[in-house]
C-alpha positions in Angstrom: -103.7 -151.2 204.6 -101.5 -152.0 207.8 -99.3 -149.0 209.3 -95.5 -150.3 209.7 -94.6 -148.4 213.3 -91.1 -148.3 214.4 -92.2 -150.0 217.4 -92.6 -153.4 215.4 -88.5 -153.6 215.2 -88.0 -156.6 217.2 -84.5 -154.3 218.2 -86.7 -152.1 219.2 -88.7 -153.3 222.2 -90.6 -150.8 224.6 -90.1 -147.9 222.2 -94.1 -148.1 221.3 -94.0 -144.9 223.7 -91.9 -142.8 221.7 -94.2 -143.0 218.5 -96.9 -141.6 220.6 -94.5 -139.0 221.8 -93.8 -137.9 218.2 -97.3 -137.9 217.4 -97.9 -135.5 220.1 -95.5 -133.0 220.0 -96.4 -132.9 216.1 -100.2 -131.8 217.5 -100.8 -128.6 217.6 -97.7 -126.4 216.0 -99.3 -123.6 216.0 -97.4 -120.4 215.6 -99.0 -117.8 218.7 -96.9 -116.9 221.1 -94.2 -117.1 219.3 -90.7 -119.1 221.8 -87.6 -119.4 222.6 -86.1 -122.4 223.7 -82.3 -122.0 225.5 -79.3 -124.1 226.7 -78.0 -122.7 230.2 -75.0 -125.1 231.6 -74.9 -128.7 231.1 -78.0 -129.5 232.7 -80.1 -126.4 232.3 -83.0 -125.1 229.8 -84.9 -122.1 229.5 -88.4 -122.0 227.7 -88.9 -117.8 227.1 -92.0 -116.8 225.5 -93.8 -113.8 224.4 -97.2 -112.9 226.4 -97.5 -109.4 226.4 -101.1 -108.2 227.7 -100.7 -111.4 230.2 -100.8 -111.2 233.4 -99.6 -114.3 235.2 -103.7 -114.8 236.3 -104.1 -114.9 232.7 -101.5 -117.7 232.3 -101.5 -121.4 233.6 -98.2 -124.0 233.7 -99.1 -127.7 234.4 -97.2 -130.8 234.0 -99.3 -133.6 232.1 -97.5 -137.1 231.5 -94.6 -136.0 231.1 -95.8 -132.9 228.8 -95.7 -129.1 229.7 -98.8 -127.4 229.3 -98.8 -123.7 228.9 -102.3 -122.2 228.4 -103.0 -118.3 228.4 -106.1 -117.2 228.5 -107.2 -112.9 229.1 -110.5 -112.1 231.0 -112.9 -109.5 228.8 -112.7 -106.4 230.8 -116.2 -105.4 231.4 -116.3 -101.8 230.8 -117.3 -100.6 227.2 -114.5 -99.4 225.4 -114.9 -98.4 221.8 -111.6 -99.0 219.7 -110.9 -97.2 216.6 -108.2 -99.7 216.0 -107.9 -103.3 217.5 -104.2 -104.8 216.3 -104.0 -106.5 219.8 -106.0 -109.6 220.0 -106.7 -111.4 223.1 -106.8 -114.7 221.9 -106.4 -117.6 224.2 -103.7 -120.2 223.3 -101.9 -123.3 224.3 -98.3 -124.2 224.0 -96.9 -128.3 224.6 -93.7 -129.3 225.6 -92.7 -133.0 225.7 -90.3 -133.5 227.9 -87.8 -136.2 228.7 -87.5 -138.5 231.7 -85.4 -136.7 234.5 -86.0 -133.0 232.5 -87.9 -131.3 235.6 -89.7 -128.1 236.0 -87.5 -125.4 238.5 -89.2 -122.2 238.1 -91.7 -119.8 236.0 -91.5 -116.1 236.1 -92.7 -113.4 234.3 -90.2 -110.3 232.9 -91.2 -107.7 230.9 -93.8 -109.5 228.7 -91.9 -112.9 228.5 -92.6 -115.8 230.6 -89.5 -117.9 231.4 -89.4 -121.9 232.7 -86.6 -122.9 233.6 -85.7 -126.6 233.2 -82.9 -129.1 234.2 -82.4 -132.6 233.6 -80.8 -134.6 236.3 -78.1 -137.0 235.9 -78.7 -140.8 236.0 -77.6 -142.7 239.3 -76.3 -145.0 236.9 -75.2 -145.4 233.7 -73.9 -149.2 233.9 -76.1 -151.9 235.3 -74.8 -155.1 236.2 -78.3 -157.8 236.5 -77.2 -160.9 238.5 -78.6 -164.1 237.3 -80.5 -166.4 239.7 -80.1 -170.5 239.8 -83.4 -172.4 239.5 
């Protein structure tokens, strides 16, 4: 059986690339740590979410074709503790972001548990392009 993609549209050319988006920001929806995602101004966005027990060691942001990559991941402490109780876990995780072309990374800082990245898309130069046409 053959797959019908949206990318076979013929008013649809070039858009092969946001199939494979889809597909990726589908992967892994995983609920831990839980997020927030915020507007600030016209341009501005503010990804806030809850690491407490982090440090920022623990955490790494990177930028992957055009995906933001949050992992966390806690070192074992090496002393031998005995708990009565364990509720906290330290489980690693990561957390994707698509993002959109001209959404760019500002800054990441930690706050009382909750690690903020802040966003902002930049305007286009141009909305309107005029394409001369050259004689043969």
């Amino acid at each position: 059986m053959t797959k019908i993609s949206l990318a076979t549209h013929p008013f649809l050319l070039g858009f092969d690339q946001l199939e494979r988006l889809a597909e990726r920001a589908a992967k892994g929806a995983e609920g831990y740590p839980p997020y927030n995602i915020e507007h600030l101004g016209p341009n501005g966005f503010r990804i806030t979410l809850a690491v407490a027990g982090f440090s920022e060691e623990d955490l790494s942001i990177t930028l992957e074709d055009r995906q933001l990559v949050i992992r966390g991941r806690q070192v074992e402490a090496g002393d031998e503790r005995v708990f009565l109780h364990r509720g906290i876990a330290s489980r690693a995780f990561q957390r994707n972001f698509v993002l959109a072309d001209g959404v760019e990374v500002v800054s990441a800082g930690m706050e009382n548990g909750l690690l903020n990245i802040d966003l902002n898309r930049s305007a286009p130069d141009s909305i309107v392009q005029t394409i001369p046409i050259s004689r043969k």
